[in-house]
Structure formats: structure tokens, C-alpha cells
N, C-alpha and C positions, 0 to 999 in steps of 0.2 A: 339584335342583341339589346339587350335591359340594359339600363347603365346603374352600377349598382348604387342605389341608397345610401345616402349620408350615415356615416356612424353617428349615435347618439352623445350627448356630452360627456357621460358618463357609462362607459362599457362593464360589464359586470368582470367581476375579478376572475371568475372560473368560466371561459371562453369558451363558445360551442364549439367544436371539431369542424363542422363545416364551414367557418370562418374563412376568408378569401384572403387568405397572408400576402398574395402577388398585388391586392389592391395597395394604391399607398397612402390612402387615408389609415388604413389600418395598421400599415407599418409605421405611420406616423404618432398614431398615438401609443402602441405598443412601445415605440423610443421613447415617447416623452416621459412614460412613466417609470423609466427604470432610473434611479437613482446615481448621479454620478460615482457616490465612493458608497463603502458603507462607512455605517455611522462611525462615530469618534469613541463612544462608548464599545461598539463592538473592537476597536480596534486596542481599546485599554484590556480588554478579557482577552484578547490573543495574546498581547506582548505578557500578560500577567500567567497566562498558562504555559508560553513558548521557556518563562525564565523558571515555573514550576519543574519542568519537563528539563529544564538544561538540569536541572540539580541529580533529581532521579537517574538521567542517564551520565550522571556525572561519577557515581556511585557504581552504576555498574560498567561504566569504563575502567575506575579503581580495580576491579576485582577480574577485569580481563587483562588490563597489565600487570599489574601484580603476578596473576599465573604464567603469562610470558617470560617475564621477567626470572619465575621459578620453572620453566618446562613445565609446568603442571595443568590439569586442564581447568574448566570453570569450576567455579565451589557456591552451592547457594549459599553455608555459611558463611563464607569469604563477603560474601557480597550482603548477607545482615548485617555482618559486621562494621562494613564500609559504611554506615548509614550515620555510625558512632564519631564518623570525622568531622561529620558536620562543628562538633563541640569540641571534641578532643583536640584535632590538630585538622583544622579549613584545608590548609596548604596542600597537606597530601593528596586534595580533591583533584588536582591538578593534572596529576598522573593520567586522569579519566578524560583529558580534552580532547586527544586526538580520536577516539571513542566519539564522547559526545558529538563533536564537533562535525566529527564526517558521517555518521547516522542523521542526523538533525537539518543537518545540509543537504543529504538524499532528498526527506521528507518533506523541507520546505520545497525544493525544486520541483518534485512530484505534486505540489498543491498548487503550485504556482503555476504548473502547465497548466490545470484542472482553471483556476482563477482567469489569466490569460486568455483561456480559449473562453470563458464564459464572456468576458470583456468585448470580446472578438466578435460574439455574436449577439451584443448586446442582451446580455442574460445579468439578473442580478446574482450575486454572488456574495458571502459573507470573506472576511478574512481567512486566511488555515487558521484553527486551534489546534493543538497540541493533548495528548492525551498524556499526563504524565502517571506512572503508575511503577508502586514498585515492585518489579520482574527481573527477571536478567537482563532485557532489553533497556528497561529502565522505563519506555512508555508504550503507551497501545498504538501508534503510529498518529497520525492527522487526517483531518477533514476539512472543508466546507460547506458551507449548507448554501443549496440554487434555489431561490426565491419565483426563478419565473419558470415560465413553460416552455416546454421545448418547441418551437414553431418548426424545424425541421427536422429530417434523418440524417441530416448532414453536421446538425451543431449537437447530436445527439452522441452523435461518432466522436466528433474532436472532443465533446471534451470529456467524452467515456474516456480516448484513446490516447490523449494529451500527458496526463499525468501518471503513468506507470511508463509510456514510454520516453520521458523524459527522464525520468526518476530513476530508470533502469542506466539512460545513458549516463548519468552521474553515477552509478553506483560501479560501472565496470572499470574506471581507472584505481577506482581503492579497493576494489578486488584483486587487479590487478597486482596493486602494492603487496596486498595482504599476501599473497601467491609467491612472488618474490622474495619476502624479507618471511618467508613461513620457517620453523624450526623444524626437523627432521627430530621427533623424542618417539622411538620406540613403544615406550612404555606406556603408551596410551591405545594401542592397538587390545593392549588386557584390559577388557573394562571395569575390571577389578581395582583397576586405577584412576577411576571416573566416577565423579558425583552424579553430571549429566554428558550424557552421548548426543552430538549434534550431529546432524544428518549431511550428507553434502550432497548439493544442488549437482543435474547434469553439467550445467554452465562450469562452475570449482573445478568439478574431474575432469572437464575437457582443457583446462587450463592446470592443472595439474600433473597430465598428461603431458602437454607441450615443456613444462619448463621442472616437472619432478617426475621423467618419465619411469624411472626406476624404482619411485618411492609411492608405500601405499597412502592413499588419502586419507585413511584413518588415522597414521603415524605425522601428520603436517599439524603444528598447534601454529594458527593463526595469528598474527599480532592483534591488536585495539582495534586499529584502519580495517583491515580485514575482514575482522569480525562486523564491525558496521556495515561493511557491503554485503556480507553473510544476511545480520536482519532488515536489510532492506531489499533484497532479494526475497525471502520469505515473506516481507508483507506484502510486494509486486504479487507474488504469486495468490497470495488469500484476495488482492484486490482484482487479479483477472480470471476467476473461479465467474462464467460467464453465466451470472444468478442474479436476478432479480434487480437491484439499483445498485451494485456491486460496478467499479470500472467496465469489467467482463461482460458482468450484465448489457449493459447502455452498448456497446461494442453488439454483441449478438444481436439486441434490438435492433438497432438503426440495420442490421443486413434484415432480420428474419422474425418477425411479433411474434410469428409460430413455435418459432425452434426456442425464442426466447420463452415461452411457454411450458416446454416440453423440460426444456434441461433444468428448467427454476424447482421444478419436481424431482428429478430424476437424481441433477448431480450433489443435493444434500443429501440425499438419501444414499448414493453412493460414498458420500464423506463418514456416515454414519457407521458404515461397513467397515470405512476404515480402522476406525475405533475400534467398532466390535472384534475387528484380525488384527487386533494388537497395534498396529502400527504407530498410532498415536491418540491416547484419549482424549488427548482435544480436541478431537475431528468433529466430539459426542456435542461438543458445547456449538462448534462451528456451524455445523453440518444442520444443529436446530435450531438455531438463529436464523439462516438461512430459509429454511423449509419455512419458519412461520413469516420473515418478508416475504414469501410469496405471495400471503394471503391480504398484503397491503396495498393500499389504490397505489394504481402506478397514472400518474399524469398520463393525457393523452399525448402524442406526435399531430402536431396539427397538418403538417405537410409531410404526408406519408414519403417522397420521391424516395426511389432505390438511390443508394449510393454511387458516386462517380469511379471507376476504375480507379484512379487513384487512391481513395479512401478502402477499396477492398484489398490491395496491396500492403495498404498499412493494415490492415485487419490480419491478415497472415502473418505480417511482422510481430503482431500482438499476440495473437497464439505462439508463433516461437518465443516467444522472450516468457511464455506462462510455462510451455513444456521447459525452458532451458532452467526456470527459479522453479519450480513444483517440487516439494522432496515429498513424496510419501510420507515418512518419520523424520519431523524434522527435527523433534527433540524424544531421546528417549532417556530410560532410567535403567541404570546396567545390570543385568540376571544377578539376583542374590543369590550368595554361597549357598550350599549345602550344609 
């Protein structure tokens, strides 16, 4: 055997694939270059979008207790109007904590896994940022952005698989709640009586079933806490749609480059469908975002190895937790009158 060649002082930024990651010259300098923290300035843009983002979902916690508060269901009026507390009267923003507070706390923990595992395998990593926006959510959910490459199938997995299944495990004691302390109104089964129709996940019906076994899921109006478990179930679900650089994505990858291929094509274009059958038009928006990251460089896997049994175990777990948050329609608009 050869003994391999000294790396040069300086390795070029975009690494051949045939690169020997088990040499430790190379893991050697691969370490040294990743950066202990990130910068100071990136960490001023997170805290400065994270308290963006508290405000917005602050707003639309107001207008989900408020409806609690009246049995009545969500109102996008309700929630324009919330925007007007900012000046009128701060105080009432308050209402909106338990709201903001338990969505926010899913989503940071869900980034954190994602952060974590990058740490783990020494991967650089930015802070989460916060997407604030205003929706009935109040924001687009969070990110990170991964600065280095993947050296294997295994750190490819973690921290594909990291952050929705954590994010999940935070979200099911405030669903929990939400289940519990749910109101029994009738009158929301007529959607006559509804601004927006929210969809409910398998995961809801099957605890709906255990503790409202008598009562339809349609007729349960959610509390604040609730609802928070509600939208962070929905974005688990759009984050393990196993497409492209998507949670899901990185997860399919690291078993299969192939299948990850295959479904980067297929399953937008099935999202698309869904739109087109009504179910939800936003599928139109989702379903072509998607389809066109396909067509984006995906980093290579410099150390192809198949996964350990235990990582294919948690890949299962991660398909259930997408079938259990997946809703079809997960927001709809109720049949207008005649």
C-alpha cells in the first residue's frame, strides 16, 4: 500500500469526492477549519428577527384567544385588526403569549436539534432565524443555513432527522393540552360559521378519539397552546415532504441518492395535483418551489456508507411522525352561499 500524500497547506474550498475522510490529516484540517461559534453579527440578525417574529405571532395569538374566549373560530379580520394593538392598547398583546410562546419554543427546539447535530459532527452552522410574517401563524417557521459539507451518510441523517423529530417531541405535550382543555361549539361543524376551515392532522383525530370519543373533530375549537401544536405539526409535515434539501429530503438521501432523485420529481408534482383537486391552493406555490430546488447543486456525500440499523429505525420513526402531521387540506375557505 501507498502511504497517502501529505495534504497541501491550503485545500481548495470545494473538495473532490474522492477525498479519504478516514485519513486524519484530512479530518484534521477539515476541524480546524470550521469555526468555533458563528459570528457575533449573525447572532445580532437572529435575536433581532426571533423578537420580529415574537411580535407577529403575537398578534396572531390575540386573535386565537380572543375566538376561544368567544367559541368562535379564527377570523383573518380579527387578526388585521390585532396588528392595531401595537398603538392602541400594547397590553392586550398579551393575551397572544401562550400562542406565541409555545409555537416559538417548538420551532426553536426543532432548529436546535438541526444546530446540535451539526456541532456534533462538526459541521458549520449559522444561528436559527425566524421568518416573521404576517399570516395567521404570524411566521414562515425557521432555518439555519450549513456552511460545510457533508462528509458522511450518517451526519447527513442526524441532522436531516434531528430537528422535526425533536420539534415533534415538543409539540405533542401542547397538543396534548390543546385536546384537553378543547371546547365542544357545535356551531362550527356549519361552515357557514367559519372564516377559515383548519384541517386536522391524523395525529389530533387519534387523540380526539381517545379523550372526545363521542365528539366530532370538527366541533372541538382549540385553545392558543393548541393551536400552536396544530402549526408546528403542519410545518414538521412541509419539512419531512422527502424533496430535495427539505428535512425529508437529507433523510431519503442519506438511505437512497436514487429514490432521492426519483421522489424530488414526482412528489411536487403530486403536490401540484393537490391543488389542482381542490384540496389546498397552496400546494400550487409549495409543490413549485420544490420542483424547481430540484434543479439546484446538491453538495456532494463524500462518504457514501449505508446507514447503521439504528439510523434506519429512526428513518421509520420519521416517516410516521410525516404520515401522523400530513393533512391534505390543511387550510381551507368555506363553500359560499347560493
Amino acid at each position: 500500500m501507498t502511504p497517502t500524500p501529505p495534504l497541501p497547506e491550503a485545500l481548495p474550498s470545494s473538495l473532490p469526492e474522492s477525498l479519504d475522510w478516514n485519513n486524519s490529516l484530512v479530518r484534521e484540517w477539515y476541524y480546524s477549519q470550521i469555526p468555533p461559534r458563528p459570528s457575533t453579527k449573525s447572532l445580532v440578525l437572529a435575536v433581532a428577527l426571533f423578537l420580529l417574529t415574537l411580535c407577529t405571532c403575537l398578534v396572531a395569538g390575540t386573535q386565537f384567544a380572543v375566538a376561544y374566549t368567544h367559541n368562535e373560530a379564527a377570523s383573518l379580520s380579527a387578526f388585521l385588526r390585532g396588528f392595531t394593538l401595537f398603538y392602541k392598547n400594547p397590553t392586550g398583546l398579551l393575551a397572544g403569549l401562550p400562542f406565541a410562546a409555545t409555537l416559538l419554543g417548538i420551532l426553536l427546539a426543532h432548529e436546535l436539534g438541526h444546530f446540535f447535530a451539526c456541532r456534533h459532527h462538526h459541521l458549520y452552522a449559522s444561528y436559527p432565524f425566524f421568518i416573521p410574517f404576517p399570516n395567521l401563524a404570524g411566521t414562515f417557521g425557521a432555518f439555519i443555513m450549513i456552511r460545510s459539507p457533508m462528509r458522511t451518510n450518517r451526519a447527513l441523517f442526524d441532522v436531516g432527522a434531528s430537528g422535526p423529530i425533536v420539534g415533534f417531541l415538543f409539540a405533542i405535550p401542547a397538543l396534548l393540552y390543546g385536546v384537553l382543555h378543547a371546547k365542544f361549539v357545535p356551531e362550527l361543524t356549519n361552515p357557514a360559521n367559519a372564516e377559515l376551515i383548519y384541517g386536522t392532522p391524523l395525529l389530533l383525530r387519534l387523540l380526539d378519539a381517545v379523550f372526545h370519543p363521542r365528539l366530532s373533530p370538527d366541533a372541538l375549537l382549540l385553545p392558543p397552546v393548541g393551536r400552536a401544536a396544530w402549526v408546528a405539526l403542519f410545518v414538521t409535515s412541509l419539512n419531512l415532504v422527502p424533496v430535495a434539501q427539505l428535512d425529508g429530503g437529507h433523510i431519503l438521501r442519506s438511505l437512497s441518492a436514487r429514490a432521492h432523485r426519483v421522489f424530488s420529481l414526482l412528489l411536487p408534482i403530486g403536490l401540484i395535483a393537490l391543488g389542482w383537486l381542490h384540496f389546498w391552493e397552496g400546494w400550487y406555490i409549495w409543490g413549485t418551489l420544490l420542483l424547481m430546488m430540484r434543479f439546484l447543486r446538491i453538495p456532494p456525500v463524500y462518504n457514501a456508507a449505508p446507514l447503521d440499523a439504528n439510523r434506519r429505525l429512526w428513518a421509520v420513526l420519521a416517516l410516521i411522525i410525516f404520515v401522523l402531521c400530513f393533512m391534505p387540506s390543511p387550510i381551507s375557505l368555506p363553500p359560499s352561499s347560493p
